[in-house]
ZADREN-137586 format. One record per residue: residue number from 1; chain; z, x, y of N, C-alpha, C in turn. Coordinates in pm, 1 decimal. Each point is the difference from the previous one (the first is absolute). Last residue first. Layout:
REM residues N
   resi   chain       n.c3       n.c1       n.c2      ca.c3      ca.c1      ca.c2       c.c3       c.c1       c.c2
    NUM       A          Z          X          Y          Z          X          Y          Z          X          Y
...
END
This chain:
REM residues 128
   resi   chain       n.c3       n.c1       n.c2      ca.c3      ca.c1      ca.c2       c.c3       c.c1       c.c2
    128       A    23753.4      -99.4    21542.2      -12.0       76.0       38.6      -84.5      -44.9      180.6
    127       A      231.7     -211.7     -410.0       31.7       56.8      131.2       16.7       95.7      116.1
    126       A     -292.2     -202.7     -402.5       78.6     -106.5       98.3       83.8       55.3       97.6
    125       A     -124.0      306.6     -368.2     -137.7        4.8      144.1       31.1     -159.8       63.1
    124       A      342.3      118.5     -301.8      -26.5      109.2       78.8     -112.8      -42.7      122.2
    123       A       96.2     -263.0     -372.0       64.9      -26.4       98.6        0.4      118.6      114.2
    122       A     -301.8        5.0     -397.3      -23.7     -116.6       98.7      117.6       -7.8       69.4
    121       A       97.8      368.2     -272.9     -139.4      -16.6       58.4      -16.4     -138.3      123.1
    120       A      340.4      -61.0     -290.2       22.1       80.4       56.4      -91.6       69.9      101.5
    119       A     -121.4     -256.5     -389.0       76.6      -73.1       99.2       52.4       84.6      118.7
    118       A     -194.7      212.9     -363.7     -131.1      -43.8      115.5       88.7     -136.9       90.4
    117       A      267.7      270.1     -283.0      -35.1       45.6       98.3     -140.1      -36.0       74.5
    116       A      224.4     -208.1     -365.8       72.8      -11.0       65.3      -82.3       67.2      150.9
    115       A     -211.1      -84.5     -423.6       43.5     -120.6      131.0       47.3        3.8      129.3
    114       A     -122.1      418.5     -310.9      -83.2      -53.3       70.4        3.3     -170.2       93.8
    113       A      303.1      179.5     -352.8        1.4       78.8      138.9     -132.4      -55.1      141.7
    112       A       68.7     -247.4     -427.5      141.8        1.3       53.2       -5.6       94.3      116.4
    111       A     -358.9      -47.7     -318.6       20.8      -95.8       77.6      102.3       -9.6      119.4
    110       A     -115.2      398.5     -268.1      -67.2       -6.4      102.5       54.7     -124.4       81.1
    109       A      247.8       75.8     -360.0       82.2       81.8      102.4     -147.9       28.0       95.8
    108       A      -87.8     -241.1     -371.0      130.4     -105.3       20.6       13.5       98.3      150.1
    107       A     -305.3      173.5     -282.1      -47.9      -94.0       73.6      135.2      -60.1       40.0
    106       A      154.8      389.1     -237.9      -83.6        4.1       96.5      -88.3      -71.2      108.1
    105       A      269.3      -79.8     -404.2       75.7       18.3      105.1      -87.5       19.1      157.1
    104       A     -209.7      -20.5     -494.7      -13.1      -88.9       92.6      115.3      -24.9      122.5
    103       A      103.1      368.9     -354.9     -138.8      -75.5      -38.3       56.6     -139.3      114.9
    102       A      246.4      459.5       96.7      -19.2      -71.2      -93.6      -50.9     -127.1       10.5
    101       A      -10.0      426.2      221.8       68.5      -16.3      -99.2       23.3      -71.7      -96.5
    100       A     -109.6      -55.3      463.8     -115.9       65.2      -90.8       23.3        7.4     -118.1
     99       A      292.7      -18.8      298.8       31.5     -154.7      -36.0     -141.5        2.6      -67.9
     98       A      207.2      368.2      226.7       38.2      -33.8     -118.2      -88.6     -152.5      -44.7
     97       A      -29.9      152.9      438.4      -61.9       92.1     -122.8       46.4      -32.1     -132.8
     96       A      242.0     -209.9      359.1     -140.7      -89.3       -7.6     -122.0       95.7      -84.9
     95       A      480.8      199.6       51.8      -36.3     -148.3      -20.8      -88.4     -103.9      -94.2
     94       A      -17.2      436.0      305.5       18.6       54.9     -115.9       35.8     -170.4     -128.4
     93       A      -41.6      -38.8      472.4     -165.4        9.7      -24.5       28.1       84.7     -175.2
     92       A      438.4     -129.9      226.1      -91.4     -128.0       -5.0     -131.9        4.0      -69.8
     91       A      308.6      370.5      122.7       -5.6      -94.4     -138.9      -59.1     -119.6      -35.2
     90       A      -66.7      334.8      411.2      -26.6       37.9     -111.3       -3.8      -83.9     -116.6
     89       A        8.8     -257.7      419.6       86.5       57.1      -49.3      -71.8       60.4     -120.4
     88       A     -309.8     -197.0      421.4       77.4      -28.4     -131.9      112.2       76.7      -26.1
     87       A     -361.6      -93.2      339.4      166.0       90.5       -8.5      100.2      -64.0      -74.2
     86       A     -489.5     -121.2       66.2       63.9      -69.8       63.2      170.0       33.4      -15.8
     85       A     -314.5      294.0      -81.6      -60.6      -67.2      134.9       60.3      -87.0        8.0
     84       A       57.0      221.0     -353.3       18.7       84.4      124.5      -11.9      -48.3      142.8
     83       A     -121.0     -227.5     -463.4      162.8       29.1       68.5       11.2       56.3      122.3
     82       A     -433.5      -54.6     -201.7       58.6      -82.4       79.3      109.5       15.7        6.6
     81       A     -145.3      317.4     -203.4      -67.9      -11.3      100.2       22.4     -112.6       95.1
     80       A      134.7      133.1     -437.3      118.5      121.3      124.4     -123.8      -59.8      145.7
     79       A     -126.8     -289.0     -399.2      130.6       -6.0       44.2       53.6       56.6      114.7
     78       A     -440.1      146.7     -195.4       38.7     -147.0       97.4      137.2      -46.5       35.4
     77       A      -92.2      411.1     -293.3      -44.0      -20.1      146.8       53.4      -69.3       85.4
     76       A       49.3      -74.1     -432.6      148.7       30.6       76.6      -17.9       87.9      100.1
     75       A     -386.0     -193.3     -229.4       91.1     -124.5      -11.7       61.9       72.3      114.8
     74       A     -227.4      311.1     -195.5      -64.8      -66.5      138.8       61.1      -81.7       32.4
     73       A      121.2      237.4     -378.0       63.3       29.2       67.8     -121.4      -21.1      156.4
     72       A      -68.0     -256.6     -417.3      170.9      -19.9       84.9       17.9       91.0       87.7
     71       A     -410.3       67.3     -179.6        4.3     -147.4       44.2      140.7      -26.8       35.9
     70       A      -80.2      365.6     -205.7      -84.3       39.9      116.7       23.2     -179.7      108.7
     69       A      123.8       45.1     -495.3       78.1      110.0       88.3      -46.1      -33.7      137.2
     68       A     -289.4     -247.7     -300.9      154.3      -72.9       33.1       80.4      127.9      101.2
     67       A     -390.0      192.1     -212.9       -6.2      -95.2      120.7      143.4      -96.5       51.5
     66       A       38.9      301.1     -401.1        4.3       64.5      167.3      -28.6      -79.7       92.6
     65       A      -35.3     -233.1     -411.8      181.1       22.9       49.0      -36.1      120.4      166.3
     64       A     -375.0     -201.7     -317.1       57.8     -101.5      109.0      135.2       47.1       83.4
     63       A     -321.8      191.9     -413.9      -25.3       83.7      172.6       90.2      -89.0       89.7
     62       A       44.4     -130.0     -480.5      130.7      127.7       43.2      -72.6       78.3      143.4
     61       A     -173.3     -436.0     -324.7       35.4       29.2      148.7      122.5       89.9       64.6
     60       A     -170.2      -57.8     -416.7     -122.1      -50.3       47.9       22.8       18.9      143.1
     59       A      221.5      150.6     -433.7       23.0       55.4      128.6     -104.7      -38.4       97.6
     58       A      334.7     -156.7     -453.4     -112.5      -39.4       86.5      -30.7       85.2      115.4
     57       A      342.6     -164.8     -301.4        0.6      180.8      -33.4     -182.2      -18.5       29.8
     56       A      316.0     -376.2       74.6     -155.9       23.2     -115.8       10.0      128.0      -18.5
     55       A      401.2     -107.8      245.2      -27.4     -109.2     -101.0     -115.4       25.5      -59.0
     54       A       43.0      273.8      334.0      153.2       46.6      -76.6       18.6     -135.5     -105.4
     53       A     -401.9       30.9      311.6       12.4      147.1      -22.5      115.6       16.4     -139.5
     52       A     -103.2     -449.3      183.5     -112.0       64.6      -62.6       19.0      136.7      -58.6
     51       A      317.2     -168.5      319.3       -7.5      -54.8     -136.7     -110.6       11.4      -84.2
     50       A        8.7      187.0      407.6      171.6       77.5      -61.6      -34.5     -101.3     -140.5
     49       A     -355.4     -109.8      312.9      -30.9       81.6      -66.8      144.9       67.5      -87.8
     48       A       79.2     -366.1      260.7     -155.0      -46.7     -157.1        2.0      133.5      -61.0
     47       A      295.6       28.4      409.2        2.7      -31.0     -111.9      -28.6      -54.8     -119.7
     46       A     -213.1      158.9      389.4       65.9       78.7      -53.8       30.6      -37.9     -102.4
     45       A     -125.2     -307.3      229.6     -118.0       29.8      -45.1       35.8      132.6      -85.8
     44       A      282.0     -171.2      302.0      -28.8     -147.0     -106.2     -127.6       92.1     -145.1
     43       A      142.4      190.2      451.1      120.6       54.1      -85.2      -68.6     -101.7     -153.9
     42       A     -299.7      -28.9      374.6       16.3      143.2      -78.7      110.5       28.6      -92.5
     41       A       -2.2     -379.4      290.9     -118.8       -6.1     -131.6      -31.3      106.9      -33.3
     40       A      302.0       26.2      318.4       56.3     -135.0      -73.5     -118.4       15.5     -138.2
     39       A      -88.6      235.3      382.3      142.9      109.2      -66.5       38.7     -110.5     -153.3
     38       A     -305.8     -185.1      343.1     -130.6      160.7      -79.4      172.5       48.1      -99.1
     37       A      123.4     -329.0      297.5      -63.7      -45.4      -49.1      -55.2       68.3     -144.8
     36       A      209.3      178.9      354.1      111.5      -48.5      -39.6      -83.3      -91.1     -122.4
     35       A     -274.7      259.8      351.6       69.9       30.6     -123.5      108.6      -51.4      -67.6
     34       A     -176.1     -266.6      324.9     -129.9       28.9      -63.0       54.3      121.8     -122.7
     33       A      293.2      -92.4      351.2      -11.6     -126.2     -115.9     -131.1       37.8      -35.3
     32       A      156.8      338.9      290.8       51.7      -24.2     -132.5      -26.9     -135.9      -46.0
     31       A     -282.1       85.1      304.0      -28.3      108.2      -61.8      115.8      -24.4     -144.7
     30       A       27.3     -292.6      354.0     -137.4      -24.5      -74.5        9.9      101.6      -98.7
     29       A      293.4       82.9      353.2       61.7     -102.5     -139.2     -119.2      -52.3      -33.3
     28       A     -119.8      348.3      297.1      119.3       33.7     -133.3       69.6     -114.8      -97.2
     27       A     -287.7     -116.3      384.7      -36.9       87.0      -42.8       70.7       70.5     -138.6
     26       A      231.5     -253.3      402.1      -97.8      -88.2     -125.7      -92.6       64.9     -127.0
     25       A      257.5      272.7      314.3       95.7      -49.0      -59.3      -80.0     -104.3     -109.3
     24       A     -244.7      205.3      363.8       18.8      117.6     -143.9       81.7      -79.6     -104.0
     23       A      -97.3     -271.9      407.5      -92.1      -18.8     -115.8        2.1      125.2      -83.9
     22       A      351.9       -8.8      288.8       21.4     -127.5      -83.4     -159.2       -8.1      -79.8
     21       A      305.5      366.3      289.5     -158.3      -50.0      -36.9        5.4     -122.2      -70.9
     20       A      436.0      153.4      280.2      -62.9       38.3     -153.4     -186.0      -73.8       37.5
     19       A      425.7       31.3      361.0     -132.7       96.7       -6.9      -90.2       14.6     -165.1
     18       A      360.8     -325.9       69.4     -119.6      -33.5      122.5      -79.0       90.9        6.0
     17       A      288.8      -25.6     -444.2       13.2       10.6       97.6     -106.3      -27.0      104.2
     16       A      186.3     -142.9     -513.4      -78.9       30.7      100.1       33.0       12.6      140.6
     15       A      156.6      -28.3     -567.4       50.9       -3.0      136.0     -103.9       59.6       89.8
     14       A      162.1     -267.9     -499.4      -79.4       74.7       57.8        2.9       40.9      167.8
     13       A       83.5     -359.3     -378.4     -120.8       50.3       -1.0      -14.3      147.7       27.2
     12       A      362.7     -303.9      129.4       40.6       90.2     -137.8     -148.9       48.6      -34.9
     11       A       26.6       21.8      509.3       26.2     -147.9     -132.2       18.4       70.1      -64.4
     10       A      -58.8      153.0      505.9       45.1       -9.9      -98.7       46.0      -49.1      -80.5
      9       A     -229.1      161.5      497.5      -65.4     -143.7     -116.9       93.3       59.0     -156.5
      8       A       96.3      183.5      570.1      -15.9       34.8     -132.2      -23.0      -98.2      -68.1
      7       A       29.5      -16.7      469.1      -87.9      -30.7      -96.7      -43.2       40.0     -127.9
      6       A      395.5      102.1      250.7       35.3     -165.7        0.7     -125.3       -6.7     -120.8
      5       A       41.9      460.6      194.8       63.5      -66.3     -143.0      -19.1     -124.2      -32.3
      4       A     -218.1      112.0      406.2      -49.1       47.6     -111.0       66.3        9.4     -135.3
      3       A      228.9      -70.0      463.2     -139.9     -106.6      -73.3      -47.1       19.3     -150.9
      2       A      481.4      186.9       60.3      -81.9       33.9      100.3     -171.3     -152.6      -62.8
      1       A      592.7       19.9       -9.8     -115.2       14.3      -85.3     -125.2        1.7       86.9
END
């Protein structure tokens, strides 16, 4: 095994190598927990309006659904964005898209990613 495999950094988080950037890497998981957040209270907020719309026959808030559109598909930005970087598996970031889907999955899957890989993060630049 040559040096440069040894310093491969790989957790269930996620996998870093010695030539990765680590502040692009920090960079992108701000980006998705800041949308993982925006995806969470957009879906919440959606569904006021599905019940307003299909329980009142209410259309106070029928401009909310394109924005919601536009707002997940920045979410699954963030996703293909940090995966890539930390070489995710297609199914993993298809996964962690889903989890938009449905109402407050979303803050649960910032806490949970974002632990994991700012742990990951901090062990990287320790050995670095």
């Amino acid at each position: 095994m040559s040096e440069t495999e040894t310093q491969v950094l790989a957790t269930p988080a996620g996998e870093l190598r010695p030539t990765d950037d680590l502040a692009k890497v920090a960079t992108a998981l701000k980006f998705f927990r800041v949308m993982a957040i925006i995806a969470g209270v957009a879906l919440l907020i959606l569904c006021v309006e599905l019940v307003l719309h299909y329980g009142f026959h209410n259309e106070a808030m029928s401009w909310w659904s394109p924005i919601h559109g536009v707002l997940f598909i920045v979410f699954m930005i963030s996703v293909y964005n940090l995966g890539t970087k930390l070489r995710w598996s297609a199914m993993r970031m298809v996964g962690y898209i889903c989890t938009a889907f449905v109402p407050v999955l979303s803050f649960w899957l910032e806490h949970h990613v974002g632990g994991a890989v700012g742990a990951l993060l901090e062990r990287a630049q320790r050995e670095r």
